[in-house]
C-alpha positions as CSV (number, residue, x, y, z in Angstrom):
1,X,-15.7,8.3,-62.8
2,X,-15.5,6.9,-66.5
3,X,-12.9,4.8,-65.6
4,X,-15.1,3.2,-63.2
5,X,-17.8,2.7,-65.3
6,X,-15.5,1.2,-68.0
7,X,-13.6,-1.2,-65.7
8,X,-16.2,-2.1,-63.4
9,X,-19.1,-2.6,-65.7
10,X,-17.7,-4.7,-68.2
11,X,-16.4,-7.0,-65.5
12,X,-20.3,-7.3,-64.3
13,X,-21.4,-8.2,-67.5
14,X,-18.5,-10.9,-68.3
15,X,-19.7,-12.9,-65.4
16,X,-23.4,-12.3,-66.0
17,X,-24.0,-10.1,-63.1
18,X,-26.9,-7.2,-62.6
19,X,-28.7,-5.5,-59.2
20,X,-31.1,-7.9,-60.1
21,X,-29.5,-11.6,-61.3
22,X,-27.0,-11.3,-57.8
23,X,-28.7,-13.9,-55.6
24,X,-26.1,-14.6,-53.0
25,X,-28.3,-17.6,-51.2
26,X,-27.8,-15.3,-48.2
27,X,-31.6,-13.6,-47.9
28,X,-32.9,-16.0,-45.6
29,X,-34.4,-16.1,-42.0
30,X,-32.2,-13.8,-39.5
31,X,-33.7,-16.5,-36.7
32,X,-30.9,-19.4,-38.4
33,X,-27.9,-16.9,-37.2
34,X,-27.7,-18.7,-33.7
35,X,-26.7,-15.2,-32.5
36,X,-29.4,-12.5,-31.4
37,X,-28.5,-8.9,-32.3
38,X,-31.0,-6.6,-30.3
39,X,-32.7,-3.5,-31.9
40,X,-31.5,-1.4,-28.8
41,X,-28.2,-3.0,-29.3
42,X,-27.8,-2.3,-32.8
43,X,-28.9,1.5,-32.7
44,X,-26.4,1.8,-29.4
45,X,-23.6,0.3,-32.4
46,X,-24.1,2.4,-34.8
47,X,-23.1,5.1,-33.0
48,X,-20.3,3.4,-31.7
49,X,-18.9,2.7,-34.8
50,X,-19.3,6.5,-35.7
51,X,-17.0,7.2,-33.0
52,X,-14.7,4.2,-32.8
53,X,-11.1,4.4,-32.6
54,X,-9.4,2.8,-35.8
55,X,-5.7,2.4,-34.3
56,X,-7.1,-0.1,-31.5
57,X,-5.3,-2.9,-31.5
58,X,-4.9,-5.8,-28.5
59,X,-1.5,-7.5,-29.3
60,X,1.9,-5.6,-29.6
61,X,5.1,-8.1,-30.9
62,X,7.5,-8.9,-28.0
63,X,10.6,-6.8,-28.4
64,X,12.6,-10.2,-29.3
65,X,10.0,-10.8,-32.2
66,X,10.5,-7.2,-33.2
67,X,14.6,-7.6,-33.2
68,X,14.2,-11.0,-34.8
69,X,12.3,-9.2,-38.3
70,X,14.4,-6.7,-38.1
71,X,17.6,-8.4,-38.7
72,X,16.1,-10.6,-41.3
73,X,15.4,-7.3,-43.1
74,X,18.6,-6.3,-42.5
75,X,20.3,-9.3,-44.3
76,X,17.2,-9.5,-47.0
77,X,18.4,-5.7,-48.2
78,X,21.9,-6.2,-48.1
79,X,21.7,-9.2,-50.9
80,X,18.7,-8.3,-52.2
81,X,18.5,-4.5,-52.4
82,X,15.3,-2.5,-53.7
83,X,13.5,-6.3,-53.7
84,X,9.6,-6.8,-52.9
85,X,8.6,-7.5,-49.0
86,X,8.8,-11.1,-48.9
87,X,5.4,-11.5,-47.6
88,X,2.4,-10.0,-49.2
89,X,-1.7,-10.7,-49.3
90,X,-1.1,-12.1,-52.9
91,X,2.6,-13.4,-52.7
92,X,5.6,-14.6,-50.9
93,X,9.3,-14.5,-51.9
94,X,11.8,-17.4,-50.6
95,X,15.0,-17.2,-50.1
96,X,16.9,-20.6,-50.0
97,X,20.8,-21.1,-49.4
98,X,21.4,-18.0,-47.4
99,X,19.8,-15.3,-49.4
100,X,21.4,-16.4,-52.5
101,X,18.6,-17.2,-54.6
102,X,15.0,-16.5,-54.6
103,X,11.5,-18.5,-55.4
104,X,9.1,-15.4,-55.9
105,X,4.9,-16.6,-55.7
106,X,3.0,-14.3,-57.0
107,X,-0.7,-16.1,-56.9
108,X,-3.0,-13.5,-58.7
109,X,-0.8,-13.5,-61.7
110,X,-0.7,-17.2,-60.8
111,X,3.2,-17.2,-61.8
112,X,6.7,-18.0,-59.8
113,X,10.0,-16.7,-60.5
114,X,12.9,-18.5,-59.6
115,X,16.2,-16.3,-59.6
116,X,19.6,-18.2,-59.1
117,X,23.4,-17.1,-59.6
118,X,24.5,-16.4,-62.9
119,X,27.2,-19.8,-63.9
120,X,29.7,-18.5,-66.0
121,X,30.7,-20.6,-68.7
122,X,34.0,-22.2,-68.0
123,X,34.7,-23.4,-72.3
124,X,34.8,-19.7,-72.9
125,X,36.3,-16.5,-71.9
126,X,33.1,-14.7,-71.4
127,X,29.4,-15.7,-71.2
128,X,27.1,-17.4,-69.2
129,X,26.4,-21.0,-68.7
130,X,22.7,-21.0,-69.4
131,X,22.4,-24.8,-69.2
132,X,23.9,-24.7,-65.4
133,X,21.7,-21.7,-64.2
134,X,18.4,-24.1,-66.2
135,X,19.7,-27.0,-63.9
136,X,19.8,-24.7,-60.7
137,X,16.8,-22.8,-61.3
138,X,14.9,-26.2,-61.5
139,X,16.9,-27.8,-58.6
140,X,15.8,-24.5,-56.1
141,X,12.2,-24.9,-57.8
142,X,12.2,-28.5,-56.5
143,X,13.0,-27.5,-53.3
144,X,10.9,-25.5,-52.9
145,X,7.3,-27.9,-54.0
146,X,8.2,-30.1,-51.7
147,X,8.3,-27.8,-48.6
148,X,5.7,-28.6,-45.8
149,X,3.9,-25.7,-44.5
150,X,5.6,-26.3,-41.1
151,X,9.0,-26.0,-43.2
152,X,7.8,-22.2,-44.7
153,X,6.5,-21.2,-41.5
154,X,9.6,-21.8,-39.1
155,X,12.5,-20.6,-42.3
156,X,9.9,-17.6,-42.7
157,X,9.3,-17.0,-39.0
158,X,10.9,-13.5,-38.4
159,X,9.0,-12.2,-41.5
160,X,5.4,-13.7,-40.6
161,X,6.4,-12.4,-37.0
162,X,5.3,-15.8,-35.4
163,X,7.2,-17.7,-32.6
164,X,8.6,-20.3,-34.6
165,X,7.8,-22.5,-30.9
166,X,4.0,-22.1,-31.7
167,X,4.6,-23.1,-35.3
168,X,4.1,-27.2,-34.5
169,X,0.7,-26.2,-32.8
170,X,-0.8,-24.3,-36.2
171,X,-3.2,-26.7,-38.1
172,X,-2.6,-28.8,-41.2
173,X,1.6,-28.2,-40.9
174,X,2.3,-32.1,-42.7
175,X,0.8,-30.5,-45.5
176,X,2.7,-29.4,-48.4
177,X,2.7,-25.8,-48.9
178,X,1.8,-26.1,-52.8
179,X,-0.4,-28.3,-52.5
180,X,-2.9,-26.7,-54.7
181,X,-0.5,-27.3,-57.6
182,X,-1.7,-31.3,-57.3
183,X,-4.6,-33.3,-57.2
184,X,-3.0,-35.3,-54.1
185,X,-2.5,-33.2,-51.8
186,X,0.3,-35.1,-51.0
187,X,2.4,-36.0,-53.9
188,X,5.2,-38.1,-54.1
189,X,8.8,-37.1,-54.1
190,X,8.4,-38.3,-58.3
191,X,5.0,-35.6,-58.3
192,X,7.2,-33.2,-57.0
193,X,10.1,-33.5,-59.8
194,X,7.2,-34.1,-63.0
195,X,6.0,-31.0,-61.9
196,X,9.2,-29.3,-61.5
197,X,10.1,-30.1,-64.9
198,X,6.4,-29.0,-66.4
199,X,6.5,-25.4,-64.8
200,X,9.8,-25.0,-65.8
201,X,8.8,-25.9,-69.8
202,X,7.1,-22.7,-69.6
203,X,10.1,-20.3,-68.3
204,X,11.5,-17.2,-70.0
205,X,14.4,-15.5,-69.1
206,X,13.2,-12.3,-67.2
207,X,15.7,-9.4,-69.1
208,X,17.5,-7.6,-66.0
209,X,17.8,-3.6,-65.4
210,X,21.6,-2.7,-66.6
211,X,22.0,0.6,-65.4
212,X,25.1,1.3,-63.0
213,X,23.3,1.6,-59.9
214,X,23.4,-0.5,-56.7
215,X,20.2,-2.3,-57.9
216,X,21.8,-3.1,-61.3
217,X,25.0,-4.4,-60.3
218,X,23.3,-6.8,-57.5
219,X,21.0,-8.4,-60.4
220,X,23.7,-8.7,-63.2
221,X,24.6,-11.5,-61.1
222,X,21.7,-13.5,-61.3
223,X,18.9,-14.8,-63.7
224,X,15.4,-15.2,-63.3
225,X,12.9,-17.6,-64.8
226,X,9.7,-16.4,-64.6
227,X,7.0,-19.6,-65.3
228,X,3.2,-19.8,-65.4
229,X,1.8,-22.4,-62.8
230,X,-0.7,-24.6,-63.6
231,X,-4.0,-23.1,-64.3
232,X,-6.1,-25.8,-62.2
233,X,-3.8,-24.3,-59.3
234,X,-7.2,-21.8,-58.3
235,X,-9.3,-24.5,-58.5
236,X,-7.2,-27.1,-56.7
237,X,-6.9,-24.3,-53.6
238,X,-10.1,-23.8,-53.7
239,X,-11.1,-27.0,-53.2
240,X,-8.6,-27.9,-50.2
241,X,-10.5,-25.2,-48.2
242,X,-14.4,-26.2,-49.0
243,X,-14.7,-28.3,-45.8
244,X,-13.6,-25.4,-43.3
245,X,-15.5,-22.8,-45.4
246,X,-19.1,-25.1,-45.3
247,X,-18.4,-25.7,-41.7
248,X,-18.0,-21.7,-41.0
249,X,-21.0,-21.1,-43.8
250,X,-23.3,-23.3,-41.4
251,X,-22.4,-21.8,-38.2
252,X,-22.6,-18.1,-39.3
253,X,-25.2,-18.5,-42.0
254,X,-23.0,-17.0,-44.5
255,X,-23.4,-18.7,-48.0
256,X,-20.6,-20.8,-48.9
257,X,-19.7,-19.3,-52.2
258,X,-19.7,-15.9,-50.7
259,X,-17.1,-16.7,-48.1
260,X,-14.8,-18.5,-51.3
261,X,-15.4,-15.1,-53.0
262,X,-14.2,-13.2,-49.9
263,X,-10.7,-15.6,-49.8
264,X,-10.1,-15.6,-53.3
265,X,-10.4,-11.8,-53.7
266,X,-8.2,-11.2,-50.4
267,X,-5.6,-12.9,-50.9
268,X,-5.9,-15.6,-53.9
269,X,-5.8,-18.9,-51.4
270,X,-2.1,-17.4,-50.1
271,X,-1.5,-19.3,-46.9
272,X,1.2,-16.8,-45.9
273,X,-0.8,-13.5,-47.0
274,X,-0.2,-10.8,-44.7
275,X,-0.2,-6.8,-45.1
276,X,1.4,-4.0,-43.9
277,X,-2.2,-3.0,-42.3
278,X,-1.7,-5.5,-40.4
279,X,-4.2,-8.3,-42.1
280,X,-3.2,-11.7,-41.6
281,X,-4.2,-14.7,-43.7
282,X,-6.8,-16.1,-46.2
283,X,-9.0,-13.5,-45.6
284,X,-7.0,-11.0,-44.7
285,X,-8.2,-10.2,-40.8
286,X,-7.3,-7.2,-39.1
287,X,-6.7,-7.8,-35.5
288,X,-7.9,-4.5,-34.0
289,X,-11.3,-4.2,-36.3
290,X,-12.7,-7.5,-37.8
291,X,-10.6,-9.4,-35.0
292,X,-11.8,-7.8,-32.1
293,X,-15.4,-7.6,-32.8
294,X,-15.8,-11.3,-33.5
295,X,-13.4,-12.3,-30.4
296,X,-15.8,-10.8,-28.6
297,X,-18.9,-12.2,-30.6
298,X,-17.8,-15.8,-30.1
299,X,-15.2,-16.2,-27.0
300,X,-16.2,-15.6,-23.1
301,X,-12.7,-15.0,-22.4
302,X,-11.2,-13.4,-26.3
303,X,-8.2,-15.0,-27.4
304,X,-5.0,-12.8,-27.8
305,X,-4.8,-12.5,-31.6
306,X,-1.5,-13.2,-32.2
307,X,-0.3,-13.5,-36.2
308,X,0.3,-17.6,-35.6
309,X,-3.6,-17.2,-34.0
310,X,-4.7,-15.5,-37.1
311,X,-2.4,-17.3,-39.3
312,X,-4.3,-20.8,-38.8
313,X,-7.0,-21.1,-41.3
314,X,-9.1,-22.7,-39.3
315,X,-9.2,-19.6,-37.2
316,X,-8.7,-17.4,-39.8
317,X,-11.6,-18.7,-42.0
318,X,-14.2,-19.1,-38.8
319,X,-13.2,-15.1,-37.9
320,X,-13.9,-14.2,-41.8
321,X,-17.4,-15.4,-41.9
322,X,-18.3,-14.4,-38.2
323,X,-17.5,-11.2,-39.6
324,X,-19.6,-11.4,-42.4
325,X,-22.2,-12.3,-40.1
326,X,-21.4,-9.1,-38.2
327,X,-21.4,-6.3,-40.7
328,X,-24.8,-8.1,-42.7
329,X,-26.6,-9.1,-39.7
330,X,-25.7,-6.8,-37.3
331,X,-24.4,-3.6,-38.1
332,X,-26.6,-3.3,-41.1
333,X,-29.2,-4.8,-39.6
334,X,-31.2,-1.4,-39.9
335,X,-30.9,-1.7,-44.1
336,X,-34.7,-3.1,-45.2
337,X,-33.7,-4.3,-48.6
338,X,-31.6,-8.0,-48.1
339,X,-29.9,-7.6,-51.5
340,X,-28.7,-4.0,-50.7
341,X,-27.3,-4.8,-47.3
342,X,-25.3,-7.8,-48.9
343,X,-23.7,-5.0,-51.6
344,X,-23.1,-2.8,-48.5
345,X,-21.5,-5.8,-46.1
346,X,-19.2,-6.7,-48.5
347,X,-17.5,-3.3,-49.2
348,X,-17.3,-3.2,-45.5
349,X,-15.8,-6.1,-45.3
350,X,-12.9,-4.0,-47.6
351,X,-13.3,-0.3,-45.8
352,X,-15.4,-0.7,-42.8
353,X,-19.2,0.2,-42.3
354,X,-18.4,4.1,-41.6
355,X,-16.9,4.6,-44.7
356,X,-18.7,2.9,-47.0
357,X,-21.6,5.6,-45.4
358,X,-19.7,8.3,-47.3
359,X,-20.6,6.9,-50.4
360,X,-24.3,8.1,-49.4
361,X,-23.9,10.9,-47.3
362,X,-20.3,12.2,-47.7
363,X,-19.6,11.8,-43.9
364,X,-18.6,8.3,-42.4
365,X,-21.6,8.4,-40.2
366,X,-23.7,5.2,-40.9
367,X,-26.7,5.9,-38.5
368,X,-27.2,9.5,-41.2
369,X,-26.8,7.1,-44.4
370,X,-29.4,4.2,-43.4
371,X,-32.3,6.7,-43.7
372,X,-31.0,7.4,-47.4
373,X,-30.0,4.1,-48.8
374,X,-33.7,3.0,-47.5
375,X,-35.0,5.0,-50.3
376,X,-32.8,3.6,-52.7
377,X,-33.7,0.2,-54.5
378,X,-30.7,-2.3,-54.3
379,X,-29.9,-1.7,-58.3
380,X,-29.4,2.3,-57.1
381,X,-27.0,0.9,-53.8
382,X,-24.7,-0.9,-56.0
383,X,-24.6,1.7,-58.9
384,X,-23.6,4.1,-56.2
385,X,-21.1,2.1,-54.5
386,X,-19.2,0.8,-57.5
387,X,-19.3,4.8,-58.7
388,X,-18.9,7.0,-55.1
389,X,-17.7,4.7,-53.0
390,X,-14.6,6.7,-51.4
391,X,-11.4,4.6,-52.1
392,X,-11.4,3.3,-56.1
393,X,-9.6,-0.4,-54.1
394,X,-13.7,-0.6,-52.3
395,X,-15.0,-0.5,-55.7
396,X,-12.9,-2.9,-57.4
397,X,-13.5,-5.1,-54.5
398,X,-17.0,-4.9,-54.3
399,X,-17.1,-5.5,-58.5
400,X,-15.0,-8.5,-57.9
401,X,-16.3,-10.4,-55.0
402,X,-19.6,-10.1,-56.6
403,X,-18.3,-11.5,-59.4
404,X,-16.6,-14.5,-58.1
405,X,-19.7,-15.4,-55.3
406,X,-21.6,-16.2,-58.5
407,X,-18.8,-18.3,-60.3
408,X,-18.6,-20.2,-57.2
409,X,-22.0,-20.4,-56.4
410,X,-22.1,-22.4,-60.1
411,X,-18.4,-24.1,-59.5
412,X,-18.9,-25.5,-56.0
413,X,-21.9,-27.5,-57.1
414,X,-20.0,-29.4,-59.0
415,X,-17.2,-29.8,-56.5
416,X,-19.3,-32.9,-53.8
């Protein structure tokens, strides 16, 4: 519990953030929703969710999809033993050439790592030719900045788990996947190579393991250069998703800054994040929770979620703030204080609305916590989420998401 306090607390009070000073924008009139959540309907939900089954889930991979990962894996473990899945909510590793090298993203340390095949140096008996693996390392980096999204999507197909058919009908494929390293989204083939050469002015060689194992003798035959990215990259990202995000904020009256928060903290404006959960995309949906209930919410007929569904951020975006809208407006809908239900609807958004009930009353029962956190002002809610909440990820989430709504809150102003 000191831990908490210590990490969590100081992070509040670097971005200026109390109980009290956390605004959010979204305390307004319920009537602006466009949706209408019943009071019958709401009490009938909040035993549901008591009760709800957390392994639903609507869509099951075709067996060919299934084979098609698996073999990937398969060749991905042979060259690249003990190495980190190639897609993750905060990264993505490339493999160009036939598995033999590797660009690595990792976007919340906002660095890449490009690892090529050691060049032995042909003047001498022994050593390596570190000028030769410099040249590679930036020809593989070039390669990969000027890859479209259509390009990732269809090389990283079996991974992602997507019909690599279905890949031309996903949104915004012409655009390059880096595109948050430039100001144009759509640099120039002489953009490409002047960036190339600036990320690769900040590499270091990564030092490699050298003990006799199978991991060891695999990476004693290639170097890595690990390189910062630009540090406008965030900003940049950010930016390239503000028109979807205020088209989503308007329709689900969900404050713009909040959603950004939401992305940012899920998966660091990754357009290939996806977790083992499964949680697909910018904001990391999860198919048979978030995904279902707002399939429902906003379809007659509900959509099949597919990962290429999920995967488009238009989609992806639109089902983040829907369920925002959900959790805030509808499953807390019985919490009387606006500020506390905006604490609570954004730790469900991380752990669902059960178990963020156990922070109250030590049982993931929501209708037996409203009663309690009713009683609580919205200074006590977030003290005792960010302390009791039951996973320590929740809490970190929760610290951080309220964190970053009110940089962007201040940023995004600026940004028209």
């Amino acid at each position: 519990m000191v831990f908490i306090r210590q990490f969590i607390r100081p992070l509040l009070i670097f971005f200026g953030i109390t109980a009290s000073s956390a605004s959010f924008g979204w305390l307004g009139d319920r009537a602006k929703t466009g949706f209408e959540y019943p009071q019958e309907e709401t009490e009938e939900l909040m035993e549901e969710l008591d009760s709800l089954d957390p392994l639903w889930e609507e869509w099951l991979a075709p067996e060919e999809l299934v084979k098609q990962r698996q073999k990937y894996r398969r060749n991905k473990q042979l060259k690249w033993p003990g190495s980190l899945p190639s897609i993750r909510p905060s990264g993505f590793t490339y493999y160009p050439d036939n598995f033999s090298a590797s660009v690595s993203v990792q976007f919340d340390d906002n660095k890449i790592e490009v690892t090529v095949p050691r060049q032995p140096d042909l003047k001498k008996k022994y050593g390596y030719d570190q000028a030769a693996e410099r040249r590679a390392a930036q020809g593989f980096l070039k390669e990969f900045l000027g890859l479209k999204k259509s390009d990732i999507y269809e090389k990283l197909a079996a991974e992602l788990m997507i019909d690599s058919q279905q890949v031309k009908n996903m949104i915004d494929n012409n655009e390059f996947l880096m595109s948050s390293l430039f100001k144009n989204k759509n640099p120039s083939k002489a953009d490409i190579e002047r960036m190339a050469f600036k990320i690769l002015k900040s590499a270091h060689v990564k030092v490699q393991d050298q003990l006799a194992n199978e991991k060891s003798r695999a990476r004693k035959k290639r170097v890595a250069f690990v390189m910062d990215l630009p540090d406008k990259r965030l900003k940049y990202a950010a930016q390239r998703y503000t028109p979807l995000v205020k088209r989503y904020s308007e329709e689900f009256n969900v404050p713009e800054a909040l959603i950004m928060a939401v992305i940012h903290t899920e998966s660091h404006f990754n357009p290939l994040a996806q977790s083992h959960i499964p949680a697909y995309g910018l904001m990391q949906i999860v198919p048979s929770t978030a995904g279902h209930d707002v399939a429902q919410m906003i379809y007659d007929v509900p959509p099949v979620l597919t990962p290429d569904f999920l995967m488009d951020e238009k989609n992806n975006i639109r089902f983040g703030a829907a369920y925002l809208n959900i959790l805030y407006y509808r499953y807390l809908s019985k919490i009387k204080n606006e500020r506390s239900r905006a604490y609570l609807a954004i730790a469900a958004y991380n752990t669902g609305p059960s178990n963020v009930a156990r922070a109250f009353v030590n049982v993931a029962r929501l209708s037996e916590a409203v009663p309690v956190i009713n009683k609580m002002s919205d200074k006590e809610v977030l003290d005792r989420l960010l302390n009791y909440a039951p996973a320590l990820e929740t809490r970190n989430y929760l610290a951080k998401v309220v964190a970053r709504e009110q940089f962007y809150e201040k940023a995004m102003k600026y940004w028209d």
